[in-house]
C-alpha positions as CSV (number, residue, x, y, z in Angstrom):
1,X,19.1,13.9,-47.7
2,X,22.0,15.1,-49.9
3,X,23.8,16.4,-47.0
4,X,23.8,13.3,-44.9
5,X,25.3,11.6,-48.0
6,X,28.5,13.4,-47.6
7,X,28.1,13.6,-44.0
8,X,28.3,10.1,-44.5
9,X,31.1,10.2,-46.4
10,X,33.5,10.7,-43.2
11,X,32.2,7.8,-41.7
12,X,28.6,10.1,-40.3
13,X,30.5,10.8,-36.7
14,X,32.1,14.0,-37.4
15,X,31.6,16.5,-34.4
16,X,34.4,19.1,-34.9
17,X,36.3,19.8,-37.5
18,X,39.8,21.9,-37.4
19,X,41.2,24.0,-40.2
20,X,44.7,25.2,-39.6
21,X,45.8,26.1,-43.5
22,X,46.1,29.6,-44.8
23,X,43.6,32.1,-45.7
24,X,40.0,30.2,-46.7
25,X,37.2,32.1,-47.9
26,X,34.3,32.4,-45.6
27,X,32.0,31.5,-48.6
28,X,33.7,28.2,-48.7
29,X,33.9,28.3,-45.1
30,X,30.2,28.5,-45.2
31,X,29.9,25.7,-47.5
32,X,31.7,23.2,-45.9
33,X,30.2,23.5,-42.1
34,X,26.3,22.7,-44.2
35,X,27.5,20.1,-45.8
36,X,29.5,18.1,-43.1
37,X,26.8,19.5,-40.7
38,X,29.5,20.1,-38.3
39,X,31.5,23.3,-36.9
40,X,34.4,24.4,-38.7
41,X,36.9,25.9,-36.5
42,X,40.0,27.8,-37.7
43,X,43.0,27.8,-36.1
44,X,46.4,29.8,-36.5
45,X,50.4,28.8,-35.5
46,X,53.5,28.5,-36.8
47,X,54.5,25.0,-38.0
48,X,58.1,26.0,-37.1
49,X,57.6,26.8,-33.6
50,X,54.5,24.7,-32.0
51,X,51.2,23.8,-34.3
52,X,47.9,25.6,-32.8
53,X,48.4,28.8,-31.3
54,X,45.0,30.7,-31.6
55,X,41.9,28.4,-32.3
56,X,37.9,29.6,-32.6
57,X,35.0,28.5,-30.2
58,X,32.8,25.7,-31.3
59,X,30.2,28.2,-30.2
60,X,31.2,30.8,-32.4
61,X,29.6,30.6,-36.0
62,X,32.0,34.2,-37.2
63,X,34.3,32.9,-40.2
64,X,37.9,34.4,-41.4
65,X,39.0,34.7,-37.9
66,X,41.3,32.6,-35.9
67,X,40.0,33.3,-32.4
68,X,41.7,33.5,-28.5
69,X,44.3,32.4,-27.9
70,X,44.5,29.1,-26.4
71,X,44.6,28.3,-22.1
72,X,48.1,26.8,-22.5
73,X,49.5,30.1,-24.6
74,X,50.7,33.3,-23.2
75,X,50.8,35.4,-26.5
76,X,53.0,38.9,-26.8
77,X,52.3,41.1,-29.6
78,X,55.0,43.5,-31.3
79,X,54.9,46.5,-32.3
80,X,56.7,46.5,-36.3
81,X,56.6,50.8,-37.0
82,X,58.2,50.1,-40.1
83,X,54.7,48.4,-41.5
84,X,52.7,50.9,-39.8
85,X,51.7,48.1,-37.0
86,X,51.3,48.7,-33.5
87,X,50.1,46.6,-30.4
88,X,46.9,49.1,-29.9
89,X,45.7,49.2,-33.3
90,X,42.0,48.3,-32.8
91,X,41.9,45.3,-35.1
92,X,44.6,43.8,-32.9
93,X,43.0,44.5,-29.7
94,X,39.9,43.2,-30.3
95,X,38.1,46.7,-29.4
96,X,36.1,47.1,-32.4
């Protein structure tokens, strides 16, 4: 019952909600997908260059990541030596 009240709160016809800040902690993450009783999906781009570059599956519940790319994006990673980052790292890859 409590949660429909603030479900209501946005007007009760919520179906996806999109989160393109900084950092959020998956605890409020959490919080927030219960009590709008909606997904939350994060998303990553640069303001300067063109808005949503990376966004996460509705069907994917994992929080503090930003997900695929998206179909319209061709994305190109660099390799910065200098901060010990390089294209194959496995955290970058995805082959963890």
């Amino acid at each position: 019952m409590f949660f429909n009240q603030i479900k209501l709160t946005l007007g009760g016809r919520v179906k996806t909600m999109v989160i393109g800040s900084g950092y959020i902690s998956q605890e409020i993450l959490n919080v927030l997908r219960v009590c709008f009783c909606s997904p939350i999906l994060e998303g990553y781009g640069l303001t300067e260059t063109g808005s949503a570059v990376c966004l996460t599956s509705p069907i994917d519940p994992a929080s503090c990541v930003v997900g695929g790319p998206l179909s319209c994006i061709r994305l190109r990673l660099k390799e910065i030596p200098e901060i010990n980052s390089f294209s194959n790292d496995e955290y970058l890859s995805g082959e963890i």
